[in-house]
N, C-alpha and C positions, 0 to 999 in steps of 0.2 A: 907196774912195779917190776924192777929188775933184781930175777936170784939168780943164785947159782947152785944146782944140785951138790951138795956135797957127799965124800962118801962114810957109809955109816959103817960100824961092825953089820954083821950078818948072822944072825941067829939061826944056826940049824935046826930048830923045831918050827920054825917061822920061814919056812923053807918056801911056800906053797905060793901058785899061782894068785896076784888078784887083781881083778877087773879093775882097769883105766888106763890112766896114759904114760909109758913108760917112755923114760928120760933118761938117756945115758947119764952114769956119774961125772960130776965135775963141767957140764955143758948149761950155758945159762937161759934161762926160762924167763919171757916176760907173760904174767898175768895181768889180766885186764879184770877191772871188778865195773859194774853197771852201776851209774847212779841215777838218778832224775837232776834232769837240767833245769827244773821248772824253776828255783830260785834263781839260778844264773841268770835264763832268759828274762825273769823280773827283776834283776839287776841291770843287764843290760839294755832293756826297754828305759827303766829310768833316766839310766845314763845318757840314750838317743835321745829321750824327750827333755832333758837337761841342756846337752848339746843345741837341740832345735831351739828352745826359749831363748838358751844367751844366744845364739847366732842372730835370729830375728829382735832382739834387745841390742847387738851390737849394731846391726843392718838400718835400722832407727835411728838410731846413737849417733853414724857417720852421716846417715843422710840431713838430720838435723844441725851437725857440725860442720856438716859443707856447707849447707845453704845459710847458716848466718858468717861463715867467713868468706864466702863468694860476695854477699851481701856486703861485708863490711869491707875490702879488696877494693871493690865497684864501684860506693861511695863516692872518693876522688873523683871519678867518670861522670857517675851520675851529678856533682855537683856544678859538671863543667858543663856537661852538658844544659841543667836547667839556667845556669846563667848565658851560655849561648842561645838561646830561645829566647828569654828578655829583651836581649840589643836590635836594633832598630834602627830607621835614621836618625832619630833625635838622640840618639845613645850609643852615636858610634865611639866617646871621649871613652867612656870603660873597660878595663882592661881583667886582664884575666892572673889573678895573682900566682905567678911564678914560681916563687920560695917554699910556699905552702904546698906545692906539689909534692905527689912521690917523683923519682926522680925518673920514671918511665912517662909521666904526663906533664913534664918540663917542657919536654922541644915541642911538645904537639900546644902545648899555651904559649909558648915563646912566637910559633908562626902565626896562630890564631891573631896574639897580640900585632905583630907585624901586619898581618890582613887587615884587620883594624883602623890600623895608621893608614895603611893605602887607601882603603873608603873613605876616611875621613877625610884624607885632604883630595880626593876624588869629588864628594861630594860638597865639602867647599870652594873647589872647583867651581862645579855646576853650579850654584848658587849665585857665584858671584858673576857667571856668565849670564847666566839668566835674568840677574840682575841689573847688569848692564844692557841686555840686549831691552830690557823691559823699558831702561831709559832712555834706547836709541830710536825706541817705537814710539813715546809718549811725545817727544820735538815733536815727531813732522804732524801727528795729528793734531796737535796742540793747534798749529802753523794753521793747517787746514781748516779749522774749527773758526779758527778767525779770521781768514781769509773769506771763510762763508759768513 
């Protein structure tokens, strides 16, 4: 607390020395009064321990709100990818729906589908060479069969 000594009349019968701490007039004085901080410090304890709950409530809060929108994000991926693990030879005609994408796993189902097309007419390719070659095998043995 800030004073300022002010000055008083002076009473000549009251003239006399007295023990403490003498203050020029008009010069200002800060007292300091002692209290106990014990309520504070249990204010402020509550407060830290308020603080720690919601921080570890918010820390929870985001990690749970990451992982089901990382989750939900991923989806799209996760679904392209379970239908790339199904195709096969026998299921090279299936395509990978384009439209339905987010617009980041367009191009990558657009090549997919393109890849696709290439095996397919890759492997009826092959088929139909194999197939040929199987009936250029089957004359001459035939020939021979009945030659013997």
């Amino acid at each position: 607390m800030w004073m300022r000594v002010i000055d008083e009349p002076s009473d000549s019968a009251d003239n006399t020395y007295r023990p403490g701490i003498h203050v020029k007039k008009g010069a200002a004085v800060v007292i300091t009064l002692a209290v106990s901080r014990a309520e504070l410090d249990e204010q402020l304890a509550m407060v830290l321990t308020s603080l720690l709950v919601a921080a570890a409530g918010l820390l929870v809060g985001t990690i749970l709100l990451l992982n089901l929108t990382i989750r939900r994000v991923l989806r799209p991926l996760h679904e392209v990818c379970n239908q790339a693990s199904g195709i096969d030879e026998e299921s090279l005609d299936n395509r990978f729906p384009v439209r339905s994408m987010p617009r980041e796993l367009q191009p990558i189902c657009s090549r997919l589908n393109d890849l696709l097309s290439r095996l397919e007419t890759a492997f009826r390719r092959q088929r139909r060479f194999a197939a040929n070659v199987a009936h250029e095998l089957r004359t001459p043995i035939a020939e021979l069969r009945s030659l013997a």
